[in-house]
C-alpha positions in Angstrom: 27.2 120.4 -42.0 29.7 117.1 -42.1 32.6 116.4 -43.9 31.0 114.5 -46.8 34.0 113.9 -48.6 35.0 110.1 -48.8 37.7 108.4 -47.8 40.1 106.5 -50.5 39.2 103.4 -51.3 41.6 100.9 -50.1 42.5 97.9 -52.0 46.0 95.3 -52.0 49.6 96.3 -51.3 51.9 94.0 -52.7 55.6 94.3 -51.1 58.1 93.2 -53.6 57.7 93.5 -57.4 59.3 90.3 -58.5 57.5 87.0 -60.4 55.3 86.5 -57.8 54.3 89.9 -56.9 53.6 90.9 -60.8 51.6 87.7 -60.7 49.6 87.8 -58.2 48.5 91.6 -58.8 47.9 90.0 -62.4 45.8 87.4 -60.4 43.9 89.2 -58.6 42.6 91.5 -62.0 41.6 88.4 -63.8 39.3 87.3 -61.0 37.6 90.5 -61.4 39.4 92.6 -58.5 38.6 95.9 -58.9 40.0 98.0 -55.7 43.2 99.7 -56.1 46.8 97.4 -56.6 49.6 98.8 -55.5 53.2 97.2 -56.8 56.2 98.8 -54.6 59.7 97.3 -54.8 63.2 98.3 -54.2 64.7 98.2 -57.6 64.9 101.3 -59.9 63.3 99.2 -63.3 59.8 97.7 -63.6 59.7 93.9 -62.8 61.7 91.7 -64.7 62.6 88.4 -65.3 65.7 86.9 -63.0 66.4 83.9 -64.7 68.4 85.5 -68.0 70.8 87.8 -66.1 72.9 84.6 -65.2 72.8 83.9 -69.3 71.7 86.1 -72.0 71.9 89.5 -69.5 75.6 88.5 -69.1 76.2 88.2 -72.9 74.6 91.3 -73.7 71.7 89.8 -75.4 69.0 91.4 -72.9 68.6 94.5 -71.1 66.3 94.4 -67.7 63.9 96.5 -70.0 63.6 93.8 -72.3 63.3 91.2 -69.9 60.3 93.2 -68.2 57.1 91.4 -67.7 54.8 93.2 -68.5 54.7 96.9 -70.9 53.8 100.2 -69.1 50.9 100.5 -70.6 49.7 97.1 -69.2 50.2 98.1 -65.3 48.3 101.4 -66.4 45.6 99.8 -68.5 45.1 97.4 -65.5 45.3 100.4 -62.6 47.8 98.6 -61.2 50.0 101.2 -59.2 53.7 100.4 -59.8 56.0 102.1 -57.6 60.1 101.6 -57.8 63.2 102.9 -55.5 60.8 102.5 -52.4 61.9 100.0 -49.4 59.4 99.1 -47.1 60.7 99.0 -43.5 57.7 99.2 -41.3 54.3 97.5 -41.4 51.1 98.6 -38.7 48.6 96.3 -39.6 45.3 95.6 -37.9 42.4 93.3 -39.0 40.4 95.8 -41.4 44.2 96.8 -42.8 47.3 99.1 -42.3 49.5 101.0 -43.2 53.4 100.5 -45.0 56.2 103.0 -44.2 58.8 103.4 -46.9 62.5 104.8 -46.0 61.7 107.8 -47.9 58.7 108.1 -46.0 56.1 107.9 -48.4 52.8 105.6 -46.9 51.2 103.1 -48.5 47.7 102.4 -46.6 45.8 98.7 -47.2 43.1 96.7 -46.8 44.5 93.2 -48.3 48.7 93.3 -48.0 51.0 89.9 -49.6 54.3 89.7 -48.9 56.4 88.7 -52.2 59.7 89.7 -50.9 61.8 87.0 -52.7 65.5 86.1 -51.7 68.8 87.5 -51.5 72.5 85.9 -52.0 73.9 84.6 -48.7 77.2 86.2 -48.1 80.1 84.7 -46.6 82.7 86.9 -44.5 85.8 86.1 -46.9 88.7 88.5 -46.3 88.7 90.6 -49.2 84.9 90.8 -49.8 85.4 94.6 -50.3 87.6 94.3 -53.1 86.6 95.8 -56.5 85.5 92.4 -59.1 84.1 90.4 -56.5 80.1 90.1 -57.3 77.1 88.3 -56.3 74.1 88.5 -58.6 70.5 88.8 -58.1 69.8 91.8 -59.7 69.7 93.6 -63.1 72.0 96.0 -61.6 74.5 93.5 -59.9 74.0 92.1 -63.6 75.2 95.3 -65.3 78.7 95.6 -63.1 79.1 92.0 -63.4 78.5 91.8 -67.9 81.0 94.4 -67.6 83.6 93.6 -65.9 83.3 90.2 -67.3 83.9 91.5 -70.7 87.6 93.0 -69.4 88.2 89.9 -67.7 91.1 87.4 -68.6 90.9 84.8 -65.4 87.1 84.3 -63.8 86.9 82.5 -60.5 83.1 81.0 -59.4 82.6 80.6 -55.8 79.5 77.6 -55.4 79.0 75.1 -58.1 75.2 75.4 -58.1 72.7 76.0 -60.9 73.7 79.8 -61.2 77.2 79.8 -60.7 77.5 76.8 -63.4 75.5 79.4 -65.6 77.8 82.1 -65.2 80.9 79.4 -65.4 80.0 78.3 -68.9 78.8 81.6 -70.3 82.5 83.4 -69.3 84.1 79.8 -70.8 82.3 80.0 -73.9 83.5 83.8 -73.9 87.2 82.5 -73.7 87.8 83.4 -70.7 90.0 81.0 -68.3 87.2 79.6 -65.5 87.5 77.7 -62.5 85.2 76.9 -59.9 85.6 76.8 -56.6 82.9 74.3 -54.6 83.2 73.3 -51.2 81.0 70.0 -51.4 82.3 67.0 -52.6 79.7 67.5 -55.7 78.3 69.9 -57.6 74.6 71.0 -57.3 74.7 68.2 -54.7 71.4 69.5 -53.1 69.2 69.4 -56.5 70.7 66.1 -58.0 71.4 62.4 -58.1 75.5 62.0 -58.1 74.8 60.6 -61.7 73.6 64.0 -62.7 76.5 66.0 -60.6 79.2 63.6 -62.4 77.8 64.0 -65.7 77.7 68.2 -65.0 81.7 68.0 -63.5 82.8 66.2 -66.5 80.9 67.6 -69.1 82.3 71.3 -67.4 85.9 69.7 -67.6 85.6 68.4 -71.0 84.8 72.2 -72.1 88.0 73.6 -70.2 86.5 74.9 -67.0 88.5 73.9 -63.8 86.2 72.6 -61.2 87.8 71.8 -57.6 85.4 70.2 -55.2 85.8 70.4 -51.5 87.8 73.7 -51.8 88.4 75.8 -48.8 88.3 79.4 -50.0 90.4 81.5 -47.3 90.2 84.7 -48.7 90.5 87.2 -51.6 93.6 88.8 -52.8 94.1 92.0 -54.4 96.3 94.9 -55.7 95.2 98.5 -55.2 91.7 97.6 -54.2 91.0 95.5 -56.7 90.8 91.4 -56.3 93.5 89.4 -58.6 93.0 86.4 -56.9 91.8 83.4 -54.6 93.8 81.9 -51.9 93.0 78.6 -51.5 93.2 76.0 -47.9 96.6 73.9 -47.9 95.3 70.2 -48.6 98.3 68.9 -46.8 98.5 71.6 -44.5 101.8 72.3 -44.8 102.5 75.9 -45.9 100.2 78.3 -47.7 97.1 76.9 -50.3 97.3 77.6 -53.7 96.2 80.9 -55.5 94.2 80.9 -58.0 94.3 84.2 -60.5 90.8 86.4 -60.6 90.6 89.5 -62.9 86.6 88.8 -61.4 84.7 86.8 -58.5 81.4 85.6 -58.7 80.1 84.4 -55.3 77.0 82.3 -55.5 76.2 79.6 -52.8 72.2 80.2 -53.0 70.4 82.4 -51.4 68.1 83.4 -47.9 64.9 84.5 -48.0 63.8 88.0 -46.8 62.0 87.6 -44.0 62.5 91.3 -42.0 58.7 92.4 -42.8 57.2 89.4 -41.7 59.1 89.3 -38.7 58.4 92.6 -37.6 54.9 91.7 -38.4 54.6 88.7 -35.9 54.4 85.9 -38.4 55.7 82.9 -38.0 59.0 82.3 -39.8 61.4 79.2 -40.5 63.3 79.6 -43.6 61.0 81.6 -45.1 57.6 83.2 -44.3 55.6 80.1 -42.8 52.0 79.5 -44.9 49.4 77.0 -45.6 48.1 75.9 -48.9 46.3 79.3 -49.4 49.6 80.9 -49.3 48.1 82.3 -45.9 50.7 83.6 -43.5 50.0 82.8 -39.9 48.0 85.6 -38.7 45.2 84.5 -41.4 45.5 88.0 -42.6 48.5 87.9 -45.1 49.3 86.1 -47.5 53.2 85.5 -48.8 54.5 83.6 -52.4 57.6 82.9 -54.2 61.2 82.6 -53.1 60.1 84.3 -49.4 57.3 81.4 -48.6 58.0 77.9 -46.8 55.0 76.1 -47.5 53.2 72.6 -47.6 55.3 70.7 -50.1 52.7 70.9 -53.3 53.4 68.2 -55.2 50.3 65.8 -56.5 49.9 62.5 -55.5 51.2 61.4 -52.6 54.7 62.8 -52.2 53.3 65.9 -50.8 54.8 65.3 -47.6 56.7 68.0 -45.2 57.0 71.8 -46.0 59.4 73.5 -48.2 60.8 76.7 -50.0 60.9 76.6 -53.5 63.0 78.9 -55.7 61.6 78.5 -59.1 59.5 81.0 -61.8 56.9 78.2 -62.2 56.6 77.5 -58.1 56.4 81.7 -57.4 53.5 81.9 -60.7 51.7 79.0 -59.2 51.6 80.0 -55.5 50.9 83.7 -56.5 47.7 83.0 -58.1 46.7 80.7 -55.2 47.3 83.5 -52.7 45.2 85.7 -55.3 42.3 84.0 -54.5 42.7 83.4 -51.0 42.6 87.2 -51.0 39.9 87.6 -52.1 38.3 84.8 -50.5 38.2 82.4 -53.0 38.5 78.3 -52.6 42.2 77.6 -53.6 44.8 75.6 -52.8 48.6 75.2 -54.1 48.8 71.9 -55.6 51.1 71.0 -58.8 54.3 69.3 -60.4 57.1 71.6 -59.4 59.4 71.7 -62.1 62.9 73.6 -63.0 65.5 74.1 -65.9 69.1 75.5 -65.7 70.7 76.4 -69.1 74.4 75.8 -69.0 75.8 76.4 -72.8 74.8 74.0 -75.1 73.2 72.0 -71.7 69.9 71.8 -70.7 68.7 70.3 -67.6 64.7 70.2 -66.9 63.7 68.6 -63.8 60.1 67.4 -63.4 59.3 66.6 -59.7 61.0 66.5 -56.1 63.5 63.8 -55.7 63.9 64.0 -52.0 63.4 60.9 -50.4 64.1 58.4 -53.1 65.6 55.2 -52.9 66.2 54.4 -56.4 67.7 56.0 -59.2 67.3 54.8 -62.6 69.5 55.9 -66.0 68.0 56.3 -69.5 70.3 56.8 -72.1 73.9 57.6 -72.1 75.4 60.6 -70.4 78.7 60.8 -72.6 76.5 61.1 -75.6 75.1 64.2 -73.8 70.8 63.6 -73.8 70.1 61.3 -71.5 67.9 61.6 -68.6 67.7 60.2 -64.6 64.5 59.1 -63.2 63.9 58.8 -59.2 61.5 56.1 -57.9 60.0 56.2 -54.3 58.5 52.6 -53.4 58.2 51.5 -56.6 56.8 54.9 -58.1 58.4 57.6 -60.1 58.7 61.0 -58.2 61.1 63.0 -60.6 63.6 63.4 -63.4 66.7 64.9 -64.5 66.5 65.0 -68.3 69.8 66.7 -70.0 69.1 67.8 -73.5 65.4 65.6 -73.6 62.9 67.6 -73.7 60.7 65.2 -74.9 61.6 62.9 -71.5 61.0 66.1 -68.8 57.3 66.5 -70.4 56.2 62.8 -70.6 57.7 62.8 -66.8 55.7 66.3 -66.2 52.7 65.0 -67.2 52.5 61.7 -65.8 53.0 62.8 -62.6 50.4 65.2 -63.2 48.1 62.3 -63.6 49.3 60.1 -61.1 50.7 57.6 -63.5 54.4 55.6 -62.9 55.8 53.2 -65.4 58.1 50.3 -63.5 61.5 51.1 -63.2 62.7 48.1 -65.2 61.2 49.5 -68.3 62.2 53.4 -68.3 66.3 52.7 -69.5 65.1 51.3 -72.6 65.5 54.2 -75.0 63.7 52.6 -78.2 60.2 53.1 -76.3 59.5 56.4 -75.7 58.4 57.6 -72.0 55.0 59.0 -73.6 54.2 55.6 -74.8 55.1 53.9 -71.7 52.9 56.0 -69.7 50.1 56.1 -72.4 50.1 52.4 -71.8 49.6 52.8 -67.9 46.8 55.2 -68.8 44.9 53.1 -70.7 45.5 50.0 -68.8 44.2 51.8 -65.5 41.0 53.4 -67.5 40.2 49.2 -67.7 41.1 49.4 -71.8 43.1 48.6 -74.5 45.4 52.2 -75.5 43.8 53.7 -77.8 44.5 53.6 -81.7 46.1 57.0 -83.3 43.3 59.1 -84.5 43.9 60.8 -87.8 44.4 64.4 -87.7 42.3 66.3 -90.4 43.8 69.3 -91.5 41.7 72.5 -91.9 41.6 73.7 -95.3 42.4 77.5 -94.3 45.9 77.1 -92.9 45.9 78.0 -89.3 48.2 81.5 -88.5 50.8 80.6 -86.2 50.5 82.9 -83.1 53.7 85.4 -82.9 56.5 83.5 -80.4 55.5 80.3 -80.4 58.2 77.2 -80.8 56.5 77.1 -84.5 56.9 80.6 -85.4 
């Protein structure tokens, strides 16, 4: 007689359990998936959120197991296989599947396979890289080393003025501890912002006693039995050695590359990042790829979806992950949206609604020494995106108009006393061919309405 026993059932291997990767298996069980997940990632916890280590982690307000996204019981109660501590370094795929290869040398065989392999910090070679206190972080346990030695520290030195660096800046000054930064541009966050924004950040820092030197030349890192105590600086006159500035720790943090080694082994094509259409579908037509790891067609709505690009953001690697749910399971879907951001820096908030690249006219609403103001890019006459600093209410009218499609004329927006909702309410109505509408009461129920657990009201 035959062997009549049957061979597993294959389902989706999803490399790298980040945002996008918890997504996406998350995905692919609300649009009734029912062949095996399986979750497999590097780090020893469950899948977490990045964001707060740069903030709350680093103030010892969260652990990674309270930042997780989901409970144990939910990957178990979903039969989602989640499997830590394993690193995938070889991938034989065909067109009916394949197998993964951890280090350990554990297999992991597939029918579907998505790469969400996110990012990781780019290094620089700096003399003195080895030295105990010097830190990147990406991780909750990079995060870990870092809350502590921050917590010993007297003198804190940030390498990069962008969005996480700044983050970690004004935590440790808010701490008490002395903070300089160290950025080599001539701005900060210089890639993300208008120079209105980047002035308004570099004073705003200053004004709360963080040193920021722009267009620094880091040479290398000093130390004392293996451990760094401080940063030596380029000459600016080039006479004689720079300046040294004192470190008890070292953040480094000028962004981040995006890991790529799978899909190059693999065959895909890859140009800052994992190369995909609209689908999130890699270049073979097989894979599929989201979050920090993926350059794809630039989603914005409207018509300033123009070019590709790599996105780094929670909403961007939630959006494209359920996209490239579908698509693996052959469903009609496509990646289109409002990208949007926030950095938390202290008691500053930025939100930014939209892509500003290629704008050629900046507008200011309100006034930044009064901290809550907000700067609006046009593009030919139309809004494209906003900075809004501690206006909340601002970031979502922008969010949603461009959501609809809807701009307001730049001579309009810097007049505070209208609200942006009303403005574009205005364009709304005027476009549907009719007057805006007049408030409609809102009846109350009788029974008051429980407010659900967590929410802004609760």
């Amino acid at each position: 007689m035959g062997d009549t026993t049957e061979a597993p059932r294959l389902g989706t291997l999803i490399i790298g359990n980040c945002q996008a990767g918890v997504q996406l298996a998350s995905t692919l069980r609300e649009l009734g998936d029912t062949d095996p997940i399986t979750l497999v990632g590097e780090e020893p916890h469950a899948p977490y959120q990045r964001p707060p280590l740069s903030k709350a982690f680093l103030k010892g307000e969260a652990t990674a197991d309270s930042l997780a996204f989901r409970t144990h019981d939910f990957y178990r109660e979903h039969s989602i296989e989640l499997v830590p501590r394993e690193r995938i370094f070889r991938i034989i795929r065909n067109a009916d599947g394949g197998v993964a290869t951890a280090e350990s040398g554990r297999t992991f065989a597939f029918a579907r396979l998505a790469l969400t392999t996110g990012a990781v910090p780019r290094t620089i070679p700096f003399e003195g890289s080895e030295l105990e206190g010097v830190s990147y972080l990406r991780t909750a346990t990079e995060a870990t080393v870092l809350e502590q030695q921050l917590r010993e520290a007297r003198n804190v030195v940030v390498v990069g003025g962008g969005f996480i660096g700044l983050e970690v800046a004004a935590g440790a000054r808010s701490a008490g501890k002395n903070v300089t930064v160290l950025e080599a541009a001539p701005r900060l966050v210089g890639r993300a912002v208008s120079e209105q924004t980047s002035e308004f950040y570099l004073q705003a820092h200053r004004r709360r006693g963080i040193r920021v030197v722009l267009n620094a030349q880091v040479v290398r890192f000093v130390g004392e039995h293996d451990r760094v105590t401080g940063v030596e600086l380029g000459s600016r006159d080039d006479e004689g050695p720079g300046e040294i500035v004192a470190a008890d720790v070292v953040l480094i943090g000028v962004g981040v590359a995006p890991r790529t080694e799978l899909a190059v082994q693999l065959g895909l094509e890859v140009e800052n990042g994992i190369v995909v259409d609209s689908r999130a579908l890699a270049s073979d037509g097989l894979t599929v790829a989201a979050g920090d790891c993926a350059n794809m067609p630039n989603p914005s709505i409207g018509d300033f979806g123009a070019g590709r690009i790599r996105l780094e953001s929670v909403q961007n690697a939630v959006e494209q992950a359920k996209v490239a749910a579908a698509t693996l399971l052959g469903l009609p879907a496509e990646h289109r949206t409002v990208p949007w951001f926030w950095s938390d820096q202290a008691d500053l908030k930025l939100q930014i609604a939209g892509l500003s690249g290629g704008h050629d006219r900046v507008v200011l609403r309100g006034d930044p020494d009064t901290e809550k103001f907000s700067v609006l890019y046009y593009r030919d006459g139309r809004l494209i995106a906003a900075d809004c600093i501690n206006s909340p209410l601002d970031f979502m009218a922008v969010k949603n108009a461009l959501h609809k499609g809807l701009s307001v004329a730049a001579d309009v927006v810097s007049d505070t006393t209208v609200p942006l909702k009303k403005l574009f309410a205005a364009v709304e109505a005027a476009d549907a061919g009719r007057a805006a509408p007049s408030p409609v009461p809102v009846v109350l129920p009788a029974v008051p309405v429980p407010i659900p657990a967590g929410s802004p009201a609760a």
